[in-house]
N, C-alpha and C positions, 0 to 999 in steps of 0.2 A: 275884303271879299264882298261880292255882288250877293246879298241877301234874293233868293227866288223868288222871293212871295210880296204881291202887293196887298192882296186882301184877302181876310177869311171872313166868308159869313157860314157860320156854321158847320158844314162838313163841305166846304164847295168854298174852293181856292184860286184866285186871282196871280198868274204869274207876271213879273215884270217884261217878260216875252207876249203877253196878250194874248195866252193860253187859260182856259179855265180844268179847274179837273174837280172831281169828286172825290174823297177820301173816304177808302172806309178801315176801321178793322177788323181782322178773319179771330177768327177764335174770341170772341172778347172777351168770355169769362161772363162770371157772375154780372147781374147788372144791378141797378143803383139800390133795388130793394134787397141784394144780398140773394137772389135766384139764379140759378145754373140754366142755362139756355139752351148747353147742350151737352152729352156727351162726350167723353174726354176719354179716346182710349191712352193705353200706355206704351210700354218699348215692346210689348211683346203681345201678340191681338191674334184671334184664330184668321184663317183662310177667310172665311166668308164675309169678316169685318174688314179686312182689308181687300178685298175685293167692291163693299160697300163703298168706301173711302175713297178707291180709284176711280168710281164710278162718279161719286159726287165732284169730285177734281176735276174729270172729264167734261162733265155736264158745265161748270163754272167755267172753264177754258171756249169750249165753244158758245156756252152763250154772249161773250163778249166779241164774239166772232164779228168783224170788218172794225175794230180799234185798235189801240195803241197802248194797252194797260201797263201799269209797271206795278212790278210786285215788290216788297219790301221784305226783310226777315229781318231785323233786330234784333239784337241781345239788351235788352233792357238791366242797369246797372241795379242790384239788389244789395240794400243796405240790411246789414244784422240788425238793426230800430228794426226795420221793415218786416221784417221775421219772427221778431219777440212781438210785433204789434199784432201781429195775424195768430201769434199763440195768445193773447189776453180775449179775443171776437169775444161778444157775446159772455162774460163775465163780469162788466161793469154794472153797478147800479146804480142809481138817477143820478147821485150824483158826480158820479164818471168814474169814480175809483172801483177798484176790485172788492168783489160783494165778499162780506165777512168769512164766509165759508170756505175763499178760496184766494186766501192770504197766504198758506205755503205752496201757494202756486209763483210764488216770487221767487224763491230760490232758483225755482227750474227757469226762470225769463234769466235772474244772473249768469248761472252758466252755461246757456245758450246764446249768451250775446258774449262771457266768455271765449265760445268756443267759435264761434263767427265771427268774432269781429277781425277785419283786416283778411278776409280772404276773398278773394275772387270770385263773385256768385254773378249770376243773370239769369233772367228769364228770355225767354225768346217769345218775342210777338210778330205777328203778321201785319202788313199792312196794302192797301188798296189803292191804284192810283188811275182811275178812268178820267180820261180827257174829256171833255165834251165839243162836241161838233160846233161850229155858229153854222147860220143855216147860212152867213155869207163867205165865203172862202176868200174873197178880195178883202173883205173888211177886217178878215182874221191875220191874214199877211201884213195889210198896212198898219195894224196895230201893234206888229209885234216889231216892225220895220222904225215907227214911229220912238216904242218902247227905247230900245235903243240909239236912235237917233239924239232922244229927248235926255236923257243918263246922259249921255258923254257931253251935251251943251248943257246940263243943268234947269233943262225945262221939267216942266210939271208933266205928268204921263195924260193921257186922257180919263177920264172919271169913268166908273162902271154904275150904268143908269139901272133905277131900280125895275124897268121892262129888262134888262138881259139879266139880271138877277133872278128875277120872276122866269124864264126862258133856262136859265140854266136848271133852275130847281125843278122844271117838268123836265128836262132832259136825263136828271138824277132818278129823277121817279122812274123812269120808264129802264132804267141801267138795273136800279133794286129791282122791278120787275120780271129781268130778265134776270138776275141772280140768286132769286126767293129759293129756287131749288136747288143750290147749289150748297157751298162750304158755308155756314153760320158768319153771319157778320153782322156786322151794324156802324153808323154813322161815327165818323171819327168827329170828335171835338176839338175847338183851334186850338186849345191848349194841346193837346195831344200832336195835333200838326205842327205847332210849335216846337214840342217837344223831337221830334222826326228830325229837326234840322241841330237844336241843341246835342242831342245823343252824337251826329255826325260830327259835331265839332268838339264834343268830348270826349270822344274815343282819349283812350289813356290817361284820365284824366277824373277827378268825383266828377258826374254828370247830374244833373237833375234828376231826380225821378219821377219812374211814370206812372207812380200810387199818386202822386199831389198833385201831375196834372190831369189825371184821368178825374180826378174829383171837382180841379179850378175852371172857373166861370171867366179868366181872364184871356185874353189875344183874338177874343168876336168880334169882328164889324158889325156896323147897327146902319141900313137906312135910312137915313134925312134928307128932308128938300127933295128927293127922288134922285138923291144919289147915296151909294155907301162909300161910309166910311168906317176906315181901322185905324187901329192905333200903330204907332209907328212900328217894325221890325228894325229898323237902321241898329241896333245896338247888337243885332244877332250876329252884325257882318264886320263885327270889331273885333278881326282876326288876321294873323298876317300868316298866308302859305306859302312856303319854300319847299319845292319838290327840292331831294337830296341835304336838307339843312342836319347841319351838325349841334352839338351841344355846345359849340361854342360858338356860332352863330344865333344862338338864343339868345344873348346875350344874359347877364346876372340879374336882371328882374327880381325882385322879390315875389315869390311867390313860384318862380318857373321851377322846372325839372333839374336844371342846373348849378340854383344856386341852394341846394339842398346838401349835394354830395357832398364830402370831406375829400382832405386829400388824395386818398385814397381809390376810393373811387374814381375820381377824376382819371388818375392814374393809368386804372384797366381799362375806358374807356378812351382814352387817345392811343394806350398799345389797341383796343381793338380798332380802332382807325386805321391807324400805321398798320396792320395785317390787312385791313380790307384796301388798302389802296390810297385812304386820306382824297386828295385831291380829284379823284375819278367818276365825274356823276355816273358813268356808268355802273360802278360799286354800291352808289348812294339812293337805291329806287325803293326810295320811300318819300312820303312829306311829311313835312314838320309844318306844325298847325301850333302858331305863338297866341293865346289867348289872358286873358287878366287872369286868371285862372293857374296858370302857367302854362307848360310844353310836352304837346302829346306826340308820337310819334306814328302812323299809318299808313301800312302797305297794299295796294291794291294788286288785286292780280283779276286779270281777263281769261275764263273759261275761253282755249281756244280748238280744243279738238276732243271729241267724245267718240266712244267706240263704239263701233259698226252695229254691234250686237252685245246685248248684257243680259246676265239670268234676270231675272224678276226679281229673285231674292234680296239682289245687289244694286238694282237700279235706283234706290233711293240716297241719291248723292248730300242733297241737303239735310237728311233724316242724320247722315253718318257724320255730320259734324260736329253733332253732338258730342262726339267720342273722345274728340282734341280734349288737351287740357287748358285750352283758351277761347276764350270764346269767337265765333267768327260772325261778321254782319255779311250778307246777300244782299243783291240787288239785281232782279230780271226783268230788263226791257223787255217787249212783248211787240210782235207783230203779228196778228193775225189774220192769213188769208183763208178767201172761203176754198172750197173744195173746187168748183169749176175751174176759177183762177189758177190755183194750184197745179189742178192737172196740168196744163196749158206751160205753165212754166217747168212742168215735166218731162213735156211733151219739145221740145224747145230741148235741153238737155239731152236729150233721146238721140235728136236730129245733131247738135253736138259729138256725143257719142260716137256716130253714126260716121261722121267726118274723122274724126280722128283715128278711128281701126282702118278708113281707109287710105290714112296719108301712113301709117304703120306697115300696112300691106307691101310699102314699096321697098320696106326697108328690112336689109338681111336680117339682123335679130328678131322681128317677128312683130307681135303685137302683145306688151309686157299686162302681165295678169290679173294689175288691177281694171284694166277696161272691163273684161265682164265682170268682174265685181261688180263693178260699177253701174252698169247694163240691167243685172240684177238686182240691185238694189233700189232703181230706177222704176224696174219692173215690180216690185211688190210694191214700191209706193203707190204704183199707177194703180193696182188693184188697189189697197184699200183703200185710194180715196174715190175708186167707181161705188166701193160697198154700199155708200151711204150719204145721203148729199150733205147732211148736216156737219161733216168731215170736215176741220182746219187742219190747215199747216201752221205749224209754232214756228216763227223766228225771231229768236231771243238771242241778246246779249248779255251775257253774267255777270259780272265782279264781284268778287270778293273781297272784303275788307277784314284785315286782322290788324291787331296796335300794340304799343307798348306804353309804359313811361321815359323807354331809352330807345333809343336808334339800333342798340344790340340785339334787346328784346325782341322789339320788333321786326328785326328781318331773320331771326332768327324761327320766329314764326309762321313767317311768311315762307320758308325754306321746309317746316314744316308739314305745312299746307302743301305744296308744290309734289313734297313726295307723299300724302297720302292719295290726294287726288292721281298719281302717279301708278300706284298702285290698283289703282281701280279702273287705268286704262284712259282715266280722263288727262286731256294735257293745258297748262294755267299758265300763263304766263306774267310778267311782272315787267311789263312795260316800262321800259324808261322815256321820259318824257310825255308819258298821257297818265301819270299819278292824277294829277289836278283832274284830269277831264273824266277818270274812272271815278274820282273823290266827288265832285261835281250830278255823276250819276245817280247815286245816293241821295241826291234833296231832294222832296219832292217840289215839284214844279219847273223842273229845268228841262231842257230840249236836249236829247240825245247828242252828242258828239258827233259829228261826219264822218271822224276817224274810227270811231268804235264799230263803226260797220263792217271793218275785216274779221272780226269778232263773231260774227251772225251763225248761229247755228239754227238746222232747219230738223224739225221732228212734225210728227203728226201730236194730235191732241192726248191720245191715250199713250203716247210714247213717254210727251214732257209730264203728263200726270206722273207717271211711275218715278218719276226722278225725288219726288218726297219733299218739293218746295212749299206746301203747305201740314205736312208732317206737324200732326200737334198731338207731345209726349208727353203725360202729366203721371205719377204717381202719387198715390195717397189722397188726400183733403184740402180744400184752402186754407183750411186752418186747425186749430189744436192743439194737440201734444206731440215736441218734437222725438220723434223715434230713431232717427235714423237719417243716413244719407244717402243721395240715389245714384247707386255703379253706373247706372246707364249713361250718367254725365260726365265728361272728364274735369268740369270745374267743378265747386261746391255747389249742391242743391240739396238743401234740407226738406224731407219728408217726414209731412205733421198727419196727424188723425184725429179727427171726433169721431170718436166712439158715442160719445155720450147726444149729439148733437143731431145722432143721426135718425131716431124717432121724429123727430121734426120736421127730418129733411122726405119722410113717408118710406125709411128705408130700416132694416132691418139694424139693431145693434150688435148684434150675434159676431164675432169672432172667434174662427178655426183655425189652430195652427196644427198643421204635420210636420215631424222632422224626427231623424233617430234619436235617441237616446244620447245627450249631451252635445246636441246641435243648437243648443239655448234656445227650447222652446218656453223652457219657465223662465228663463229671463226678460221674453218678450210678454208674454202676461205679467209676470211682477212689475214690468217699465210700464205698461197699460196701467192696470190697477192702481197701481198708486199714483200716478199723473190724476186720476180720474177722479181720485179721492180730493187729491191735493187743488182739485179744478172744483171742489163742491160737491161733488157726488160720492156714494157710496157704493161698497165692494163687501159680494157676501165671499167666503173662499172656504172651500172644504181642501182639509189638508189630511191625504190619507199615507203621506209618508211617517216613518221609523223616525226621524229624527226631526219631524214637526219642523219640518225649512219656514211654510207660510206663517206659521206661526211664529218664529224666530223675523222673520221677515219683515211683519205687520209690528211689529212691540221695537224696531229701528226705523222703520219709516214713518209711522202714523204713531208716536210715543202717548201716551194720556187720550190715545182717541179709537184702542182699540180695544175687543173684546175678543179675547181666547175660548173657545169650547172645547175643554178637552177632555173625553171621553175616559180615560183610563186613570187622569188623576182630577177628578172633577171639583171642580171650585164655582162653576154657574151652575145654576139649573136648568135645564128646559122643562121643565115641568108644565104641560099644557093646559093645566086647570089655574095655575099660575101666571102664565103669560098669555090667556088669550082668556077674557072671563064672557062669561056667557054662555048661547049655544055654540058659539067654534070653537071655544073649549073643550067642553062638551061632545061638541063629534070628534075631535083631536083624542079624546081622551079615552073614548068607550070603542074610536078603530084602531089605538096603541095597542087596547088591550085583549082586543079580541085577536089580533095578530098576533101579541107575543105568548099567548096562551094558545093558538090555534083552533080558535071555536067558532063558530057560525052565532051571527047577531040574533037569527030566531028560533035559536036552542033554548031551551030553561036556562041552562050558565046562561049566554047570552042577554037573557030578561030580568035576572039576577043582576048581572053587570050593569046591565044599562039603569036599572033603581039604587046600584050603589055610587052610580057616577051623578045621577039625578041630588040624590041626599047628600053625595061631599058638597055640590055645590054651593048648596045653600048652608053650611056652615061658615061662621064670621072668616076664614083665613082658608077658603078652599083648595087640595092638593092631592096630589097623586095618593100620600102618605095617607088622608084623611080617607081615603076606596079603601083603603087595606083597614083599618079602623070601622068603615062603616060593613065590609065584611064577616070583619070576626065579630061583632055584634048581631048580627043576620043569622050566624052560624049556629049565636047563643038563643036566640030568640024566636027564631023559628022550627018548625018542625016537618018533616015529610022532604019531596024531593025540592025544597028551594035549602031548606037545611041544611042536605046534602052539599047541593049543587054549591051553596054559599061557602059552605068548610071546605069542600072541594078547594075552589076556586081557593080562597083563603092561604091555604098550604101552600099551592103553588107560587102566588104574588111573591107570600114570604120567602120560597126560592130563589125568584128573581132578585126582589129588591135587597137581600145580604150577598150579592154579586156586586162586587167593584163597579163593574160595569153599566150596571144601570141604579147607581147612587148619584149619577145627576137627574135623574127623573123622580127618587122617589124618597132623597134625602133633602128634609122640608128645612135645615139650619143654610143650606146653601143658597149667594142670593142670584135672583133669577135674569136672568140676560132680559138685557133690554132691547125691542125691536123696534121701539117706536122712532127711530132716525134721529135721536141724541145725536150731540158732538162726539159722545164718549164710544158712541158704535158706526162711527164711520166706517170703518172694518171689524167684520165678525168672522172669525177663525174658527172652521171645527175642525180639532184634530178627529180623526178617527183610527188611528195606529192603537192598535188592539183589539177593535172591533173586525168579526170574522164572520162572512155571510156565506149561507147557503151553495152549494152550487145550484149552478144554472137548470140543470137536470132532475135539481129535488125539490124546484119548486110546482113541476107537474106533477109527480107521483109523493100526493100524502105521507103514505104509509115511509117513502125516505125523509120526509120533510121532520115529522116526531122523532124520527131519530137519529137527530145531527144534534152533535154538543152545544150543551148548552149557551156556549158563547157566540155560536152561530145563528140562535134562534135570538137572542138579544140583538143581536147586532143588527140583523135584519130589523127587529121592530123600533129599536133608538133611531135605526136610518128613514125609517117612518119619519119620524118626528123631527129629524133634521130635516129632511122632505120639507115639513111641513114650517118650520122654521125660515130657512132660506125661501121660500113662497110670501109666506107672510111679510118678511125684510124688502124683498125685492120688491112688492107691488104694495106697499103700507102708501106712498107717498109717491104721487103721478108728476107732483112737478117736480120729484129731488130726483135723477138718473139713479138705478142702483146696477152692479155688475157683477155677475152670479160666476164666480171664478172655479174653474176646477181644473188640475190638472190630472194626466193621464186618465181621460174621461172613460176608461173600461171599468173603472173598478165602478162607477158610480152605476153607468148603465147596466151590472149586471147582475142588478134585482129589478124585480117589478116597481119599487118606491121610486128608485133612482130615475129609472128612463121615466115614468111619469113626470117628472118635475122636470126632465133636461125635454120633454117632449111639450110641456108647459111651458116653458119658457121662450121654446125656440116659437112656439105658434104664438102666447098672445105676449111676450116681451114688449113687442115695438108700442102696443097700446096703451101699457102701465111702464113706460119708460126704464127698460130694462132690458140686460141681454146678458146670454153666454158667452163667457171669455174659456176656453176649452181646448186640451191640448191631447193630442195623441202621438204614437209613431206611427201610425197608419189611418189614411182618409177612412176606410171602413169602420175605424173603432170611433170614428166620432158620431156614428148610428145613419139610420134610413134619415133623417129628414138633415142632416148637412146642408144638402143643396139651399135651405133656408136661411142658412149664414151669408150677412153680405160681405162682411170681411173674412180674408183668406189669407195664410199666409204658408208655406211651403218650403221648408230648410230642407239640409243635408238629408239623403235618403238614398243610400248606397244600393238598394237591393232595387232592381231595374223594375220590378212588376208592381214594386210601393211605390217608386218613383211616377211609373204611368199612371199608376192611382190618384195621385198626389196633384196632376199634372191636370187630370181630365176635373181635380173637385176646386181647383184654381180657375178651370174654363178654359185651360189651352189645348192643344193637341198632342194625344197621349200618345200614338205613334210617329211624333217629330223626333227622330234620334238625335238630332242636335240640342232641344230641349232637354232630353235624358242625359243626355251625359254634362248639361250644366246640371242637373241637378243633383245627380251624385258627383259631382265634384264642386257645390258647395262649400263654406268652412270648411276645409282640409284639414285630416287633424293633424296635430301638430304646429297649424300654422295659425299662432294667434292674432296675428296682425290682419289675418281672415276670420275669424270667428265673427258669429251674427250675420252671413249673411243668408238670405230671404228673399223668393220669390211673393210680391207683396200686391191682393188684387182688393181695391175698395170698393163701394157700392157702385163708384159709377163707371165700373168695369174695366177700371185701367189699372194694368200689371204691369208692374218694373220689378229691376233689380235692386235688392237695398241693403243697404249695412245696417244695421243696429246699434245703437250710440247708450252706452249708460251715461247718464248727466252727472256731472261733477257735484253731487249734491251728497254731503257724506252720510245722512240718515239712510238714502235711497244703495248708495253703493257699496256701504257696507253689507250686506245682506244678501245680497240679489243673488249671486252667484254661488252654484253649490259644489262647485270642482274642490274632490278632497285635496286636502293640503296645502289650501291655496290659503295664504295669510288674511285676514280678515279685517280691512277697513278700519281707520278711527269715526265712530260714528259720532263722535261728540262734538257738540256746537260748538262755537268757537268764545271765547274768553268774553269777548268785547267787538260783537260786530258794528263792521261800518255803516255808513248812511248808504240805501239803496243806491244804485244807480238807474233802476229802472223807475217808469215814473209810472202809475198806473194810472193815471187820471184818463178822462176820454179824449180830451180837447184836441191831443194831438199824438203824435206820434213820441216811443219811449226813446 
């Protein structure tokens, strides 16, 4: 094969035709410092973003207006390394391995390279391909006349002087110029150019990837002598193409597609021969591409009829490729003319038209129905290309490429393809005899086909925008923890999260999940949290269930690094004269007390209180227990109303503190939790099952507040002090992430203590690297400031008015009924091979649809799930584990 390309300097490409073009790419992603450039919506984006989106497509389509651009769509091949590498970002320390804190983050890289490896993944990238003008049109012809001439006699080409280099590089400037307001893009690099034509020749096949060349410095021409030179490409074009070639025209190569199979094999592929025909290259339209490599097999098909008229909703044919369960590559030639021209060639048509009803008129049957169609359709085009002069007409030629490793595969894919684009009103064909010339389309730098031009479809600029050829779908994060995989794809696409990552990124860590009642919302927080621990970071979690699940939870995933608070059968203390010593002791200590006694700070109790919290302190071992000591001494000691006030008070403490209840506050032999970010409190657990708060309604009216049972009035003020606990944890240490976990966030929000702390957190989290992980069955219960969370996530929610709720705090549109009804029909129950899934929106506002993945990791999967009588996990380690397979070092890829 004739390799395209003579030279690359930089993002500006020399074809062996005596073409130049510019390369760029659309979407690039992050750039080299690890910064997002742009917004990334997802599969599912309100009206007004997509209406943004059409606009900017629009805008990019016409300012290329009077060239020749060709657009690229790629499926870039994604290696499982490549995915465990993007889960390790930003956890290495100097010297490349994985930082001490975040060694059981290894297990979750094994069983995600488990669960990946060997399946079919890709990313789809865009690519740019503007020609550039010579400002000699004779010169540009003889060059390209000569190009050829020169190949087939084995002469030297002509040299590209460093004045047309210099000429081409203002000609690019002035292209970015005119593209700055358009779709996000940036200068493609020659490895990456390089990479465009390798991808096309390994279809079916391990292809390079385009993490290692989007990073290499190699395939650049460099200027000397005042002329450039490159390094050779000759080795890209050591490949042999057979349109219709079989697997036994591959011959048994080591290494090809053929000499892999068994008998077997072999076997169902000569009977699927002998069914398609064997000897019939009309049967056989596909090409076979023999590389060192081995043998890929690749179907082209040519877009050859699109319908008349399409809704809006439906018009994104490239977007809907996504859907297949194989990946497909695009390639659309571009011509565009300007609007005057257009007209004219209208106008031309019209006059056409115009001749034909009249040779019709002579003829008995009439004049058949498509003419005024036709007439019509003629007639709107005329209008809007009068609307506006900046107005192109698109004409474009498509192809399609899909592939296999078998010739089976492969056309069976291509059959595929044929009928969904079928469905959709589009009609593709699959040429026999212009494979090579459709295959050929696909590199950059080659000169369209002659024959490809019965191919030519003609739209206006806003029409070909709607078609969704630059459709860029992303869910989740570039990196972090894998959660899940994204519906919206029919191949594998794994969806990761940094939670933790994302105060950095100047965005909120706060995640809200809505879903009913056993739609796995706490499975999605327990896979968070403990990923987050297991990454180095810590996770505070109030667990206000009956049967302490987080707490069962935390003591199998985090074993030796957790700490349980459990309220009714207490073994820590939180004793705040204990764990915070000083004055935030101190006011920890004298607002416990004045709350769980209900007394005002500048009452005599009150001034009492505050001289007996003053004098515990300064005793050698200061405690809760030591205020009730220094009261009844007060009681003995004094006389008149502080006496009183002291014995008062006195009695009551003693009430309290021989309550189960509040004998982790006030029982001095228990030892005290530790906050300071120890190993041993990576996770801190407060049960609170048996603790029983106020209602809502007695805490305006006093006189109901004295008289609700005792264990309500405790309960309220221990939840003070878990308040003030979980506060302390989460913002102790700015550069450790901490992650303030609660489930069914009603019960917390609803005391005064609670929503304080869940209103603290949501507003100054991001500052002290911290956030809400918070779940409800309705958007409403997760309070007024929700909108503050930048993670969102949206399960199973059957009842249609929760669902719109659910739908408007995700940022979609809440009276889309199509919307509504995925969203109650969610996880189906009963149908576990559905279960986990999630409408899933990240900070940078892109929503898709996702599965939820628990990891093969038996500390994490034991536990997780709370379905009664469902058998329960071996969490135990294994006897004699083997040697990682993951490599954590930085140098390279695992």
């Amino acid at each position: 094969m004739r390799v395209p390309l003579r030279h690359i300097a930089g993002h500006l490409a020399w074809s062996v035709h005596g073409h130049a073009w510019a390369v760029y790419r659309i979407h690039p992603g992050p750039d080299a410092r690890g910064q997002v450039q742009e917004s990334v919506p997802g599969t599912y984006i309100p009206a007004p973003v997509r209406t943004e989106l059409l606009e900017q497509v629009t805008t990019l389509v016409r300012s290329l207006s009077g060239a020749a651009p060709r657009l690229f769509g790629l499926c870039a091949q994604v290696d499982a390394a490549e995915v465990v590498w993007r889960m390790t970002e930003g956890l290495h320390d100097g010297d490349g391995g994985l930082r001490p804190g975040a060694q059981g983050w290894v297990e979750h890289l094994e069983a995600a390279l488990d669960l990946l490896e060997g399946q079919e993944m890709h990313q789809r990238t865009w690519w740019l391909a503007v020609p550039l003008e010579r400002e000699n049109q004779k010169l540009k012809a003889a060059s390209a006349l000569w190009a050829d001439v020169a190949d087939a006699f084995g002469l030297r080409a002509g040299p590209v002087t460093v004045a047309e280099v210099n000429t081409c590089r203002e000609q690019a400037a002035r292209v970015e110029a005119h593209l700055s307001g358009g779709v996000p893009m940036r200068p493609a690099a020659p490895a990456e150019i390089v990479w465009m034509i390798q991808h096309a020749l390994h279809r079916g096949l391990a292809e390079p990837l385009l993490g290692e060349a989007a990073r290499s410095q190699a395939y650049g021409g460099q200027v000397t002598s005042g002329v450039l030179h490159s390094p050779s490409y000759a080795d890209l074009g050591q490949v042999r193409l057979e349109e219709g070639g079989t697997e036994r025209s591959a011959g048994t190569a080591p290494g090809s597609s053929s000499s892999s199979r068994g008998p077997a094999r072999r076997g169902r592929v000569k009977r699927w021969h002998k069914k398609q025909g064997g000897g019939s290259p009309l049967r056989r339209r596909w090409l076979q591409i023999e590389t060192d490599h081995g043998t890929g097999y690749q179907a082209h098909l040519a877009l050859a009829e699109c319908p008349r008229a399409v809704a809006a909703e439906a018009a994104d044919l490239f977007a809907q490729l996504e859907v297949l369960d194989f990946p497909v590559d695009f390639t659309i030639d571009l011509m565009l003319v300007g609007a005057e021209k257009a007209r004219q060639q209208v106008q031309r048509k019209k006059n056409e038209l115009v001749d034909q009803a009249d040779q019709y008129d002579a003829q008995p049957t009439g004049m058949p129905a498509s003419i005024p169609d036709a007439a019509g359709d003629l007639g709107e085009l005329d209008r809007r290309l009068s609307h506006t002069s900046v107005e192109v007409e698109v004409q474009s030629v498509t192809a399609l490429h899909v592939w296999g490793p078998n010739a089976a595969l492969c056309d069976a894919r291509a059959r595929a393809l044929e009928k969904l684009l079928a469905g959709a009103d589009y009609r593709a064909v699959r040429p026999a005899g212009l494979q090579a010339e459709l295959f050929m389309l696909g590199l950059p730098g080659t000169v369209r086909p002659q024959r490809l031009r019965e191919f030519t479809q003609y739209q206006l600029s806003e029409d070909w925008a709607m078609s969704g050829a630059f459709t860029h779908r992303e869910v989740g994060d570039p990196n972090g923890i894998f959660v899940g995989l994204d519906l919206d794809c029919g191949t594998t696409r794994p969806v990761l999260l940094n939670v933790a990552d994302a105060p950095k990124q100047d965005a909120s860590a706060s995640f809200g999940i809505v879903a009913d009642l056993g739609a796995g919302k706490s499975v999605l927080q327990k896979l968070t949290s403990s990923c987050v621990v297991d990454r180095g970071a810590r996770a505070i979690c109030i667990d206000r269930t009956p049967v302490r699940e987080w707490a069962l939870f935390a003591q199998a995933a985090a074993p030796g690094r957790c700490q349980i608070i459990d309220a009714a059968r207490a073994a820590l203390s939180i004793d705040p004269l204990r764990l915070f010593p000083g004055p935030e002791g101190r006011h920890y200590a004298l607002s416990y007390l004045t709350l769980q006694l209900g007394i005002g700070p500048m009452t005599t109790a009150g001034e009492v209180l505050h001289h007996a919290v003053e004098q515990a302190t300064t005793t050698a071992e200061p405690s809760m227990h030591q205020v009730l000591q220094v009261l009844a001494r007060m009681a003995q000691a004094k006389s008149g109303k502080r006496q009183d006030a002291a014995a008062t008070l006195s009695g009551l403490l003693r009430i309290v503190a021989d309550n189960p209840l509040a004998a982790m506050v006030f029982d001095p032999a228990l030892p005290p939790v530790r906050v300071d970010g120890a190993d041993s409190s990576d996770i801190i657990v407060i049960t609170t099952a048996g603790l029983t708060l106020p209602p809502k309604n007695a805490l305006s009216h006093p006189e109901m507040l004295h008289q609700q049972p005792l264990e309500a009035l405790i309960g309220r003020a221990v939840l003070y002090l878990i308040a003030a606990i979980a506060r302390q944890a989460a913002f102790y240490d700015l550069d450790r992430f901490c992650a303030f976990v609660t489930d069914e966030l009603y019960w917390l929000t609803s005391s005064a203590e609670g929503t304080a702390l869940v209103h603290e957190v949501l507003h100054d989290g991001r500052k002290h690297a911290a956030g809400l992980i918070a779940g409800a069955p309705t958007a409403e219960e997760l309070g007024p400031d929700r909108g503050l969370m930048a993670y969102r996530a949206l399960g199973r929610t059957t009842n249609r008015e929760h669902a719109r709720s659910g739908l408007e705090f995700i940022g979609l549109d809440p009276d889309d009924t199509e919307l509504v009804r995925m969203v109650t029909s969610l996880s189906p129950v009963g149908r576990m091979d559905r279960a986990g899934e999630f409408l899933l929106t990240a900070p940078r506002q892109n929503t898709g649809r996702i599965k939820v993945v628990i990891p093969a990791v038996a500390r994490i999967a034991s536990r997780i799930t709370t379905t009664p009588g469902q058998p329960v996990a071996d969490a135990s380690p294994p006897a004699e584990p083997g040697p990682a397979r993951v490599s954590t070092r930085k140098g390279g890829q695992p």
